[in-house]
C-alpha positions in Angstrom: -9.5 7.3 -19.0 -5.8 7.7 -19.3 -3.9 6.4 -16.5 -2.2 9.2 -14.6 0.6 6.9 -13.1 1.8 5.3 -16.0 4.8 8.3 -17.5 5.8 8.0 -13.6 9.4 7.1 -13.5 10.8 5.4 -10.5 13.4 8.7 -10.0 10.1 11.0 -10.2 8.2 9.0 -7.6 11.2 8.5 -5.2 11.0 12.5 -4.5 8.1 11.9 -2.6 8.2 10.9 0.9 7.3 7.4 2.3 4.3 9.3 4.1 3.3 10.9 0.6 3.7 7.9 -1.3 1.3 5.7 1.2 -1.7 8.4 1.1 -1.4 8.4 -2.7 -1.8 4.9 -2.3 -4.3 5.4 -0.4 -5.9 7.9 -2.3 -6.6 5.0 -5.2 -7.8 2.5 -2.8 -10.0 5.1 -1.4 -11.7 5.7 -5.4 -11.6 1.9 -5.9 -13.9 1.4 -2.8 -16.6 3.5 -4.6 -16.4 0.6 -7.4 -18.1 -2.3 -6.2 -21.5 -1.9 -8.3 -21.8 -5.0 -11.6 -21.6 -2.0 -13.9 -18.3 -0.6 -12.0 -16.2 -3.9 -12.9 -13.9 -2.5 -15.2 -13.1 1.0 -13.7 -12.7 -1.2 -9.9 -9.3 -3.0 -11.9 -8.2 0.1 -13.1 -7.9 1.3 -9.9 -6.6 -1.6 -8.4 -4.4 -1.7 -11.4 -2.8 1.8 -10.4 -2.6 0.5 -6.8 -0.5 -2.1 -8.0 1.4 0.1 -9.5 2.1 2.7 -7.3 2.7 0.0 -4.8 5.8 -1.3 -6.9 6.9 1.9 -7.5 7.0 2.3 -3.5 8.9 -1.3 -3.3 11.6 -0.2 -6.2 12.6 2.9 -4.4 12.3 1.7 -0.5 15.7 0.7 0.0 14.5 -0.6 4.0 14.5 -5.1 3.6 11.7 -4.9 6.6 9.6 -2.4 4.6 10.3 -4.0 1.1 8.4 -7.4 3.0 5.8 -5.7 4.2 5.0 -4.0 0.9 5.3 -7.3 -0.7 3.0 -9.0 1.4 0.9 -6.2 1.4 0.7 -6.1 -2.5 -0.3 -9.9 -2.5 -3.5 -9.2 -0.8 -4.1 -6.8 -3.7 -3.0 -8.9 -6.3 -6.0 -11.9 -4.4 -8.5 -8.3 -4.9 -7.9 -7.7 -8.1 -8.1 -11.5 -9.5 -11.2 -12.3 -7.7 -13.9 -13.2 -9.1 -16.5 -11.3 -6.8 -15.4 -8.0 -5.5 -15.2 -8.1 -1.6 -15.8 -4.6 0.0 -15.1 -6.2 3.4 -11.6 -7.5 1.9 -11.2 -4.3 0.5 -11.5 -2.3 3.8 -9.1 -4.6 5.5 -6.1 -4.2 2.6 -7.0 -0.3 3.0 -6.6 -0.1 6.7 -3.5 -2.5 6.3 -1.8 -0.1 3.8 -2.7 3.2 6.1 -1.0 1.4 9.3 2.3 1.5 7.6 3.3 4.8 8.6 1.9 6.7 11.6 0.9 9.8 9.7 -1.0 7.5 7.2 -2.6 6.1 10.3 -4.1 9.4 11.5 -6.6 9.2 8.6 -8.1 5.3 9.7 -11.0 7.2 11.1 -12.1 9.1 8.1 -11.6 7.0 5.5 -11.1 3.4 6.5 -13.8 2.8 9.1 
């Protein structure tokens, strides 16, 4: 599978609003935590993979030092997901939940995706 996110140019994703660009985030992380079976290995890094790099894309056109951190520290626990050696659904949940607190309207969906 082609990965949709990687023609997206910095300029491109920047059009989108910080709201927009966290549930799209979101929107992987929500595919990746259908992944954890042995036989999903490969397709669970992909996802993570376009996590990461919709997550850089965010930190490269966030101009906002507080948010940039937060992102950053946010994109670590990713980073620990993706290099495990086990996948941890329970770690997983917790980054997800993490990533929808960071903007209120992102927040709204906790209860139907993140619970």
């Amino acid at each position: 599978m082609a990965d949709q996110h990687a023609s997206l140019t910095p300029e491109r994703w920047s059009e989108f609003s910080l709201d927009q660009q966290i549930l799209m985030i979101g929107n992987e992380m929500n595919r990746a935590g259908k992944l954890f079976g042995p036989e999903d290995r490969e397709r669970l890094l992909s996802s993570y993979e376009r996590v990461l790099r919709l997550t850089d894309l965010t930190i490269a056109t966030r101009p906002l030092p507080g948010l940039r951190r937060e992102l950053l520290r946010w994109r670590d626990l990713i980073a620990a997901l993706y290099v495990s050696p086990e996948p941890s659904p329970a770690a997983h949940r917790e980054a997800f939940r993490c990533l929808l607190r960071f903007t209120p309207v992102a927040s709204a969906q906790i209860p139907y995706v993140a619970a």
